[in-house]
C-alpha positions in Angstrom: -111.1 17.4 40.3 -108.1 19.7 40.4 -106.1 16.1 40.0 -107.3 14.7 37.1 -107.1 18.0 35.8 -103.3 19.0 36.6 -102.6 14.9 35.1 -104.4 16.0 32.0 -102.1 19.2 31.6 -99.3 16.4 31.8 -100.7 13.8 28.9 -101.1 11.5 31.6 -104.3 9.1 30.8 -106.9 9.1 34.1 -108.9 5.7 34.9 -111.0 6.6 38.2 -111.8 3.6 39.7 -114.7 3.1 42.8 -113.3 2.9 46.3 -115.1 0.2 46.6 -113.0 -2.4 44.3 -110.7 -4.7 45.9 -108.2 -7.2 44.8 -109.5 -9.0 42.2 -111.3 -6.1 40.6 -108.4 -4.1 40.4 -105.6 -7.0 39.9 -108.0 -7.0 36.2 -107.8 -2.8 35.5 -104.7 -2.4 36.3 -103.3 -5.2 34.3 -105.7 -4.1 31.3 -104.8 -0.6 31.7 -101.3 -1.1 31.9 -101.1 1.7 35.1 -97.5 3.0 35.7 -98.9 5.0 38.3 -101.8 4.9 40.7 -102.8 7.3 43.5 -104.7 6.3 46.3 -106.1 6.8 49.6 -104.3 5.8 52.6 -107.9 4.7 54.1 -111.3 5.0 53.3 -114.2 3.7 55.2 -111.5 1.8 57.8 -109.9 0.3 54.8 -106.4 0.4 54.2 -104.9 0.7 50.8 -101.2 0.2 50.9 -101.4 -3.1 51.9 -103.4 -4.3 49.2 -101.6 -2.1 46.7 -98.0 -3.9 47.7 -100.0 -7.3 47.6 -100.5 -6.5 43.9 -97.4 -5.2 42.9 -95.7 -8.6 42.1 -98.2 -9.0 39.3 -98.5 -5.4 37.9 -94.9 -5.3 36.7 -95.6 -2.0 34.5 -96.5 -0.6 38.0 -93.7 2.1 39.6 -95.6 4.6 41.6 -98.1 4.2 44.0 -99.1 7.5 45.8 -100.9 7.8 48.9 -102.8 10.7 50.1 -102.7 11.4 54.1 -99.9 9.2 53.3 -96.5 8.0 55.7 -93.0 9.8 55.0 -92.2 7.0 52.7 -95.3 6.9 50.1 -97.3 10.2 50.4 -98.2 12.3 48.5 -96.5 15.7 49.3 -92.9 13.4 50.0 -93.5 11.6 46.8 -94.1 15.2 44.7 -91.0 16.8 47.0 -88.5 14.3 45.4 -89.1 15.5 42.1 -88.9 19.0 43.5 -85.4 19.8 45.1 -86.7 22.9 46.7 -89.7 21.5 48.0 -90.1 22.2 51.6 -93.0 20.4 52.9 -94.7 21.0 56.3 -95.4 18.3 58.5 -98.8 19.1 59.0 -100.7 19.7 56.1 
């Protein structure tokens, strides 16, 4: 809630879509919704979403972020905030 909220307070246009899509469901929103940016989660249910996120970026061109929550150094959440904050000091454990 306290997402789609602060995105709001930005302009930024929210499309929640149902853990439960996969590929070809969300090859079809994301295309049709022209996403920039998408957060996910890194696993739900003992499904992982990075992989099939970076299986779908060759053909969501308008796509530049992908944000993971409980997310690796490279694409969570709290790094990917941190690098448009240069006095961010995250903890390891959050």
């Amino acid at each position: 809630m306290l997402r789609a909220y602060a995105l709001s307070r930005l302009g930024a246009v929210t499309n929640p879509l149902m853990p439960i899509f996969r590929e070809r469901e969300l090859r079809f929103m994301l295309k049709f919704s022209d996403t920039k940016a998408i957060i996910i989660p890194n696993e739900f249910r003992g499904f992982l979403y990075p992989p099939m996120l970076e299986a779908l970026k060759p053909e969501l061109p308008n796509l530049e972020h992908v944000v993971v929550v409980d997310g690796d150094e490279n694409n969570g959440f709290e790094q990917t905030l941190c690098k448009r904050l240069s006095t961010c000091h995250v903890r390891n454990n959050l």
